[in-house]
C-alpha positions as CSV (number, residue, x, y, z in Angstrom):
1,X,-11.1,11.7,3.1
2,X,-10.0,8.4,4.3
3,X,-6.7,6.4,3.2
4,X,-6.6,2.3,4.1
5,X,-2.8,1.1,4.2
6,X,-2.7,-2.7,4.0
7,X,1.0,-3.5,6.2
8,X,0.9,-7.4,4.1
9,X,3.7,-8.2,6.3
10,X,3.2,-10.9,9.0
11,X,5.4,-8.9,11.3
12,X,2.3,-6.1,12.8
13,X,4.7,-4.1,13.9
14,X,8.2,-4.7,11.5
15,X,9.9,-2.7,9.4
16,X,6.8,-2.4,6.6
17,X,4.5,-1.2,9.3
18,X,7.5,1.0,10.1
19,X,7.0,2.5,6.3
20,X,3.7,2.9,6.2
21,X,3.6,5.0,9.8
22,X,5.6,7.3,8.3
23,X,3.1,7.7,5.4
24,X,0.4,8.2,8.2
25,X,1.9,10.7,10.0
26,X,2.3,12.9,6.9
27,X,-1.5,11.7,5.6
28,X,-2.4,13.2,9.4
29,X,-0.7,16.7,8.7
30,X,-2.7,17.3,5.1
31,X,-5.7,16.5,6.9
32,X,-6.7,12.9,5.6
33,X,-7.4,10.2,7.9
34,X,-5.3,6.9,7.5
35,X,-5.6,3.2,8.8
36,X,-3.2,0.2,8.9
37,X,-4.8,-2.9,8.6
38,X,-2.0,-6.2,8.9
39,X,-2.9,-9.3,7.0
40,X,-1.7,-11.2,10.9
41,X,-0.1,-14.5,10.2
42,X,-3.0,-16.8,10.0
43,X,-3.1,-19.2,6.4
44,X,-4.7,-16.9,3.9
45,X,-7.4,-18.4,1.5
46,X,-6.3,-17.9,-2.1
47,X,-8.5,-17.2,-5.4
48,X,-9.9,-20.7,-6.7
49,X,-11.5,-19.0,-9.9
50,X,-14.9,-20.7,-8.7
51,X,-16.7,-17.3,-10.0
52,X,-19.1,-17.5,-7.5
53,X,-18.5,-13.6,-6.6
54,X,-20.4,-13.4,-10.1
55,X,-23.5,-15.0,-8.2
56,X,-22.6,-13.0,-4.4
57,X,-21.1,-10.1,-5.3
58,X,-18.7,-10.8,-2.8
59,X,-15.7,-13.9,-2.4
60,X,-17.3,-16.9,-1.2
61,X,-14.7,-17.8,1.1
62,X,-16.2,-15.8,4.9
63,X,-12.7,-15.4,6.3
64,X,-12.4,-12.1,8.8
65,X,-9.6,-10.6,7.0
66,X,-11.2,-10.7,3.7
67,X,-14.4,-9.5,5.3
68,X,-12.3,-6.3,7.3
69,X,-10.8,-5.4,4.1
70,X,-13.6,-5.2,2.2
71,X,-15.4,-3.5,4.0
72,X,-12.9,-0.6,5.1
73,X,-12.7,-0.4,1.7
74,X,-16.3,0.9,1.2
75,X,-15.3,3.9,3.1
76,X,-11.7,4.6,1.5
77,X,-10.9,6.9,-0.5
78,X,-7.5,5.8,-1.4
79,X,-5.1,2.6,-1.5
80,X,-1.4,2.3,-0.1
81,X,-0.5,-1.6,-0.2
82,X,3.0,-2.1,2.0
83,X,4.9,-5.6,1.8
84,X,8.2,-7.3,2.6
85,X,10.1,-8.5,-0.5
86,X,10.2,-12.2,-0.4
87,X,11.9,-13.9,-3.5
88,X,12.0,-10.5,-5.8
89,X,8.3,-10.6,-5.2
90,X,5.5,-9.8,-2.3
91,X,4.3,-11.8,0.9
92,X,2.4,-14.7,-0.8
93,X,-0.3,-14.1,1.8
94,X,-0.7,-10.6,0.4
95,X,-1.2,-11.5,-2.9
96,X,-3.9,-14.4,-2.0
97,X,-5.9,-11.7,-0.2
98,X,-5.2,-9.3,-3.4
99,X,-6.7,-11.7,-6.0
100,X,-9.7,-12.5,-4.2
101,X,-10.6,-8.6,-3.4
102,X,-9.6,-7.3,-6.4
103,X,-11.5,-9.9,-8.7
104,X,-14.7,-9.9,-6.4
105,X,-15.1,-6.0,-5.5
106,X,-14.0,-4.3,-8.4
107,X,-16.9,-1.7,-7.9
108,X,-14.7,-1.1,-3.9
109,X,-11.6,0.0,-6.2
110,X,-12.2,1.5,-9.2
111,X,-10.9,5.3,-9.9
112,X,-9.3,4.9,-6.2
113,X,-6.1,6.3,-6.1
114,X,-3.3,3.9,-5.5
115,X,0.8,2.9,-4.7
116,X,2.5,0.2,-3.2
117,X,5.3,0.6,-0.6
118,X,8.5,-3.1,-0.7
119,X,10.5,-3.3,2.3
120,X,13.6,-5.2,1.3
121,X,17.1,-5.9,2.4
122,X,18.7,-5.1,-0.2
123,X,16.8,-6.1,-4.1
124,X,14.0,-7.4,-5.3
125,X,12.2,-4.5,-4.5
126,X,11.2,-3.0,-7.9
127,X,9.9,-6.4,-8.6
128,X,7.6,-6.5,-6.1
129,X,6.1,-2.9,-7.0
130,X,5.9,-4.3,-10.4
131,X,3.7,-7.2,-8.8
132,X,1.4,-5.0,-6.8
133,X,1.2,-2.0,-9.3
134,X,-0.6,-4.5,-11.9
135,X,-3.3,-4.7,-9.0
136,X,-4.0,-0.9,-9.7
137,X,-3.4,-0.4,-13.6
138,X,-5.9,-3.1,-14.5
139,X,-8.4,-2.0,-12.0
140,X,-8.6,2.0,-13.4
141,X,-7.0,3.3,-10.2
142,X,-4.6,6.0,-10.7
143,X,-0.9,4.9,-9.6
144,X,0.5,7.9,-7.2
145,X,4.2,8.7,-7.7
146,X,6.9,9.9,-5.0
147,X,10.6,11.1,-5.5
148,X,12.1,7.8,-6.4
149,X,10.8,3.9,-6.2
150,X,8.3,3.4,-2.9
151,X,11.1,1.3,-1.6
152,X,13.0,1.3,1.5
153,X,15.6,-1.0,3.6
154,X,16.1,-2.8,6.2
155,X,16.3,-6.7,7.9
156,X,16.0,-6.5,11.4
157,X,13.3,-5.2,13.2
158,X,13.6,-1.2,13.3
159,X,16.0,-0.9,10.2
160,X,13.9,1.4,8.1
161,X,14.0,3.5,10.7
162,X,17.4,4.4,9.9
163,X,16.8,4.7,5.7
164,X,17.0,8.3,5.6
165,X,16.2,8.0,2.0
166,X,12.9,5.8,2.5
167,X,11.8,7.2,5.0
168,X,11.7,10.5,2.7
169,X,10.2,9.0,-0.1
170,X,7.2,8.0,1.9
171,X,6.8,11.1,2.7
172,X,6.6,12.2,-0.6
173,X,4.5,9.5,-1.3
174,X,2.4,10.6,1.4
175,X,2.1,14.3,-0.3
176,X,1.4,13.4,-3.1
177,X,-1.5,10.8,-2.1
178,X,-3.2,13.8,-0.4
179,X,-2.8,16.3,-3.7
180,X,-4.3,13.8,-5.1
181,X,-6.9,12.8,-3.0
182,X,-7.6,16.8,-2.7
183,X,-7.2,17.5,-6.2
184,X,-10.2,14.8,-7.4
185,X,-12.8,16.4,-4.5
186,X,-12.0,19.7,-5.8
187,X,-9.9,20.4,-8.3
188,X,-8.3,23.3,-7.3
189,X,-5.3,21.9,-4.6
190,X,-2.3,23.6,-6.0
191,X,0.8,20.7,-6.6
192,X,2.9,20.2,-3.4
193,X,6.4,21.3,-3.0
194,X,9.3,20.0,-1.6
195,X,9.9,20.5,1.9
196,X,12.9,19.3,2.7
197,X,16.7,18.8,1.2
198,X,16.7,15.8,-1.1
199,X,18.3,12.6,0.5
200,X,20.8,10.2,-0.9
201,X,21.7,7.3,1.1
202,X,23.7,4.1,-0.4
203,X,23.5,0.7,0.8
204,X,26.6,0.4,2.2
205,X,26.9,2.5,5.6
């Protein structure tokens, strides 16, 4: 089984591709593969409702990162979407690329399960779950929980490092992505317990 984590941050190695290693390394453990794919910081193309993906089956815009996404997603199994919170909401970028594969590939998505990591400094976060979790709920994919919201901290580079809290709840996310994952191939994966002490950190330090 086969996980694709989309880091929509233009930072390839910031503090949302810090997030999303740590779901990875977990993923690893439970025995499903994982890959991080970063949008990059070239312009991204958005959606221009032409419909011709009704005629190609595909968007009719050939950039490469529309073209590497789509087709790692052929071979996923499951979802995990990562972005910095810009404005209470996620990387523009991200969504551009979103819209066009979501509304061109359904068939790429559906019944994949699904969850969506913010990186913030300090709010907005919830909001831009909210944005990214309407990607999954109209596109049948099952949204997998964690411990608290998919969120975690941080502004400069190496911050979320230090969110003892975050960090935990992707690893919880992680978990529970595999039970999941396990759970829909077979059907008999037993629910996963907790395997550590339950952290609590504040914003302040």
């Amino acid at each position: 089984m086969h996980v694709l984590l989309l880091n929509g941050s233009p930072r390839r190695e910031g503090n949302t591709f810090l997030a999303l290693s740590e779901i990875a390394g977990v993923l690893k453990t439970t025995g499903i593969e994982s890959e991080i794919v970063s949008i990059g910081t070239k312009p991204v193309q958005g959606c221009t409702a032409c419909r011709k993906c009704y005629e190609l089956d595909r968007c009719v815009f050939q950039d490469d990162l529309y073209n590497t996404v789509r087709e790692k997603l052929q071979k996923a199994d499951g979802l995990i979407v990562g972005s910095p919170v810009y404005y209470a909401g996620p990387n523009g970028s991200l969504c551009a690329l979103l819209d066009r594969i979501f509304y061109s590939c359904p068939e790429l998505l559906e019944y994949k399960p699904a969850a969506a990591v913010a990186v913030c400094r300090r709010s907005g976060g919830t909001a831009t779950l909210d944005r990214l979790n309407k990607y999954f709920t109209i596109q049948h994919m099952p949204v997998v929980p964690s411990q608290y919201w998919t969120c975690a901290h941080g502004l400069q580079p190496g911050d979320v490092a230090r969110d003892a809290e975050g960090l935990q709840t992707m690893r919880t996310l992680a978990r529970n992505m595999a039970w999941l994952l396990k759970n829909l191939h077979s059907g008999t994966a037993p629910a996963p317990e907790a395997e550590e002490p339950r952290e609590r950190t504040n914003f302040i330090r």
